[in-house]
N, C-alpha and C positions, 0 to 999 in steps of 0.2 A: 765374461772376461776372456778378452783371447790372450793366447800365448805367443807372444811375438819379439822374432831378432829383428833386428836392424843394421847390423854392420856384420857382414859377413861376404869373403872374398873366396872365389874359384878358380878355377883352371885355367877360365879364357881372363881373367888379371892379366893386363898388358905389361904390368912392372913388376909382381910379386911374382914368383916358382910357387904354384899350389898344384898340390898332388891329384887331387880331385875332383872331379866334373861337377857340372851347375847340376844335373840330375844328380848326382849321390848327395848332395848338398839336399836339396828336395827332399831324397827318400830318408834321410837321415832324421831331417827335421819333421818328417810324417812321423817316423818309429818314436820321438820323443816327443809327442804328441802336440806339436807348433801349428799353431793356425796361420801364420804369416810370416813371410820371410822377403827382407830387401836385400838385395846382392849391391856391395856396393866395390867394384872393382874399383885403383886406384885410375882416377885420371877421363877414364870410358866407362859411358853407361850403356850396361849390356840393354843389346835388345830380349824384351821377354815374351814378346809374342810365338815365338818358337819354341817356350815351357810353361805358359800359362794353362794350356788343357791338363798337360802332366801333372802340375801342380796342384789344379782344381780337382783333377781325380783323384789327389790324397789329401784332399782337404785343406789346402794351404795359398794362399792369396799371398801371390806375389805384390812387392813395391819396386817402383825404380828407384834406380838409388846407383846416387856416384861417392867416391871419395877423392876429393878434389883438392889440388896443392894450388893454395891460394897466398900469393906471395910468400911463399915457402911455408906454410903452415896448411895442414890436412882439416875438411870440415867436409863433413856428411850433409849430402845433399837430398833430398829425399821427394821421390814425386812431382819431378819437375821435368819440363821436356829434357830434349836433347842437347837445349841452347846452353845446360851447365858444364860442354866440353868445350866452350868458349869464355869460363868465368876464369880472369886469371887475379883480378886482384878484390878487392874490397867494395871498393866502388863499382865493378860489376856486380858481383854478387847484391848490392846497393838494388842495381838496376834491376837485375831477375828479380828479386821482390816485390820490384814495386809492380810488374805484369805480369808475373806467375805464383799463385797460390801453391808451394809446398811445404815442406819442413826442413830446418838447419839446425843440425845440431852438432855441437861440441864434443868431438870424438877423444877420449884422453886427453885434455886440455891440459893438464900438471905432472903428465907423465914425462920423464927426461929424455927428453928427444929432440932433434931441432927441429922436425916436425909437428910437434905441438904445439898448441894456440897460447898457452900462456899470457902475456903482457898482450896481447891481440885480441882475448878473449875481453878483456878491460875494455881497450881503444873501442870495440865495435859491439859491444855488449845486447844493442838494440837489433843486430841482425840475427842473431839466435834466438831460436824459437826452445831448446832443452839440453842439457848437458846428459852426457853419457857415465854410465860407473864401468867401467870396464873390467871384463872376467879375470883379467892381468892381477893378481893381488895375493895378496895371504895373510896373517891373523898378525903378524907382524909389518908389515911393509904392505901400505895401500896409500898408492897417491892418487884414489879416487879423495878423500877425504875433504883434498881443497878444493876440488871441482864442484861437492856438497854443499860444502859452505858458502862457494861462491853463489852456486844455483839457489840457495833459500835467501843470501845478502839482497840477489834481482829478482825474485818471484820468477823464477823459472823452472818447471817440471825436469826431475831428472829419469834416465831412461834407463837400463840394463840391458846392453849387449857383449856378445862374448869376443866380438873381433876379432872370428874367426877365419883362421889360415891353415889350422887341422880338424877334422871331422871332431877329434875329443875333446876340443875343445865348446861345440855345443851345449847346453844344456847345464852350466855351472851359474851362470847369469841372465837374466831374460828380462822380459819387459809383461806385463797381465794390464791389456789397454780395455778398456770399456766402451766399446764400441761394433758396429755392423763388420759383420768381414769384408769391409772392404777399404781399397788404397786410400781415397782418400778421407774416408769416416775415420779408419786408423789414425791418418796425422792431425785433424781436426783436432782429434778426442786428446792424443797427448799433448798437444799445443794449448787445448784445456785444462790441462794437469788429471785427466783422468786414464792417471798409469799409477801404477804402481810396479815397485822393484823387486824381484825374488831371485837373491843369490847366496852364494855361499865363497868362503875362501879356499883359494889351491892349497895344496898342503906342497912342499919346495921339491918333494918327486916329480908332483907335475907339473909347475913350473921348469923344473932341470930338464925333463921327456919334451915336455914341450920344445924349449928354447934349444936345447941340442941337437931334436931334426932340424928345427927351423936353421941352425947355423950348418949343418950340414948339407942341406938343402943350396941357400945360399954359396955357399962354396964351389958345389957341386955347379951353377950357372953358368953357359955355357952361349945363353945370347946376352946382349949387351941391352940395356934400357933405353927409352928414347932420349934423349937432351934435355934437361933441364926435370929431369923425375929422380926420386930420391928411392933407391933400395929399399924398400920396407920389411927387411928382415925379421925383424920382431914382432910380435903380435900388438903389443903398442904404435903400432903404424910410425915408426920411425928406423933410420938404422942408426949404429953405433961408432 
């Protein structure tokens, strides 16, 4: 079983302020023993040819991966060329499936954000390949729960990523996939439901630690986003 994120954002983020490089992202997820990691910046998918040795020297098999605002709503794109910085609505996204074999999945879907998939998750329920439980939660307050429900109502594998925007926030959420280490044997195997979820709840310290840099961070912005891209202050991939 490997140990694998999937939504997790860095410093070259075109739209987010993240404090830390694609390499500390890497060596981070080497020290807590991750055999794969998708970088899924908002909007641009990084090129990974310039950290795939890096990463293969600590053990870690990189994925592509965008997170992509699709008529105003954020979905993880996963293992697909470069043509999903050209998906802008539903029915493209339609299209890259029906010529590119990756994985789509439902990033926070019931989290309060206008970025979330919500009532969209419904409408296009057949383009999602897995919903996400996201590290965002606590023993009181988790709107993964409908995402759950939803995911077992359609027969759809749910994943654990921590959707990550601080280094401390790795390693409370993950995904353990059943498969070869590699990019595409990983999205096969979850698209077969051969994942399973291992997490735990923040306790409201570290939700406060957390959302406090992040709003200070935010504040602190000092370049402007591109047109039509939404701040994603939160680690819920939305802002407020």
């Amino acid at each position: 079983m490997l140990k694998v994120e999937l939504h997790a954002h860095t410093a070259d983020d075109p739209v987010d302020r993240i404090t830390y490089s694609t390499g500390d992202l890497i060596d981070r997820a080497a020290d807590l023993g991750y055999h794969a990691l998708a970088i899924t910046l908002h909007e641009r998918q990084l090129d990974l040819q310039r950290f795939a040795a890096y990463a293969a020297e600590r053990g870690i098999v990189l994925i592509p991966g965008v997170e992509r605002t699709i008529e105003g709503r954020h979905v993880l794109l996963l293992n697909f060329s470069r043509a999903t910085e050209h998906v802008n609505t539903f029915r493209d996204l339609a299209r890259l499936t029906s010529r590119e074999r990756g994985l789509v999945v439902a990033p926070h879907p019931f989290f309060p954000a206008r970025s979330c998939l919500r009532g969209d998750l419904d409408r296009h329920a057949d383009l999602f390949d897995a919903v996400e439980r996201n590290a965002m939660y606590t023993r009181s307050v988790d709107f993964n729960v409908r995402a759950e429900a939803w995911a077992a109502r359609h027969g759809k594998p749910v994943v654990g990523n921590g959707d990550v925007h601080r280094l401390a926030q790795l390693g409370t959420t993950w995904s353990l996939v059943d498969a070869p280490a590699d990019a595409h044997a990983i999205c096969e195997a979850v698209r077969a439901g051969r994942v399973r979820v291992e997490s735990r709840p923040l306790s409201w310290i570290e939700v406060a630690r957390v959302l406090g840099v992040m709003i200070l961070d935010c504040r602190g912005r000092t370049d402007e986003p591109e047109p039509g891209t939404e701040v994603a202050c939160f680690p819920h991939g939305g802002s407020q």
